[in-house]
Structure formats: structure tokens, C-alpha cells
C-alpha positions in Angstrom: 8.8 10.2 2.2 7.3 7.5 4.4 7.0 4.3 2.7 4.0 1.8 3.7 5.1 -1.1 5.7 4.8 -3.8 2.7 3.1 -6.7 4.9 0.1 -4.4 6.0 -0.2 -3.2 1.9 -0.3 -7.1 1.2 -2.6 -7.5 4.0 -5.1 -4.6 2.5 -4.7 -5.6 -1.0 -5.8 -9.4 0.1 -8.9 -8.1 1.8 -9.6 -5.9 -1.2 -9.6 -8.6 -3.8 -11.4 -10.9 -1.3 -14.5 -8.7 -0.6 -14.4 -7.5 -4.4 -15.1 -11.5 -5.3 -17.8 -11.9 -2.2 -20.0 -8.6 -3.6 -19.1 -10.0 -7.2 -20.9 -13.3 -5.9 -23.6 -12.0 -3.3 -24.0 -8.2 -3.1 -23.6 -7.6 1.1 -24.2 -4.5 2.6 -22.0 -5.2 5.0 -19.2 -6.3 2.7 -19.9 -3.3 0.9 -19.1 -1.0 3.5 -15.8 -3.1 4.4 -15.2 -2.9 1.1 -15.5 0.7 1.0 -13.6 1.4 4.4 -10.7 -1.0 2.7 -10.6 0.7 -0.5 -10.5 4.1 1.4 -7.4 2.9 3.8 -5.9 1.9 0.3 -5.8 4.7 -1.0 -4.1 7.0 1.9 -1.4 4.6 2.6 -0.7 4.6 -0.8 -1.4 8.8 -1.0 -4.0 8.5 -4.0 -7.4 9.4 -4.5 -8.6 6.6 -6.9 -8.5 2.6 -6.0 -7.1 2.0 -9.4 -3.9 4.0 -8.8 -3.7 3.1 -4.8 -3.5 -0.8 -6.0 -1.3 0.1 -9.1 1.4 1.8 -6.5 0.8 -0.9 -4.3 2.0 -3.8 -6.3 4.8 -1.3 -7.5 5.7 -1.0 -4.0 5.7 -4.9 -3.6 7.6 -5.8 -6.6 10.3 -3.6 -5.2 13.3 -5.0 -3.6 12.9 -4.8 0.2 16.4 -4.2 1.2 18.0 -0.7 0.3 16.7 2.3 -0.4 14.2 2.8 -3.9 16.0 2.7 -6.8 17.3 6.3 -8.0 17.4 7.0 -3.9 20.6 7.5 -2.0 20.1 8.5 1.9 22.0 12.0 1.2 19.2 12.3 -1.4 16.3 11.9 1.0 18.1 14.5 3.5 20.4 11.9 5.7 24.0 11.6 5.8 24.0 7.8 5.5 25.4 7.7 8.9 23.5 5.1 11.6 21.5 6.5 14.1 22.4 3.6 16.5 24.3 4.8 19.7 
């Protein structure tokens, strides 16, 4: 399974929680519709369909340690020998 890079996730969820607080002060069409297209890219890197879940994986996914592979996960599990690829 491909994991989402965590700095672009971060990146997403900051623009999220951003344009959420600018329609929450002054409703924008404009800032609705980057708000929509946000949410959207949300919720496919995170392989939901609903905002809510997308940003509740998400800061799963950050909370997680960055080194290794997710807890419970072993290389052989995911298919590879746990050999390096490096030549």
C-alpha cells in the first residue's frame, strides 16, 4: 500500500483548516471552491470518501513514527524480502 508523503498531508491539512476559518469568517466563492478542490485531494490521498475520515487518517498517519515500517508491518508482510534494492 502506498503511503502519502507526510509533508504534502500536513501541507493539505493546513490549507484545509485555513480556508475552513476564512469561509467561517467571510463566505468566498472562491475560497469555497479551494476549499472544495482541497477537501477533494484530501480525501484520495488519504483513499476515503468523506472529509471527516480523510482528516481522521491523516493525523493518524502523522502521529505515526516516520522511520520503519507501520506498526504490525514487516517488509516480508507487505510482499518484500527485506533485502535493499540499492546496487
Amino acid at each position: 500500500m502506498l503511503v502519502p508523503d507526510p509533508k504534502a498531508v500536513r501541507q493539505l491539512l493546513t490549507r484545509y483548516a485555513t480556508l475552513r476559518i476564512a469561509q467561517a469568517e467571510r463566505h468566498s466563492p472562491a475560497a469555497a471552491r479551494e476549499l472544495e478542490d482541497v477537501s477533494y485531494t484530501l480525501c484520495v490521498m488519504m483513499a476515503t470518501s468523506g472529509i471527516d475520515e480523510a482528516i481522521a487518517r491523516a493525523d493518524a498517519l502523522l502521529v505515526r513514527p516516520v522511520t520503519g515500517p507501520a506498526p504490525g508491518r514487516t517488509p516480508e508482510a507487505d510482499g518484500g524480502s527485506g533485502l535493499s534494492l540499492a546496487v
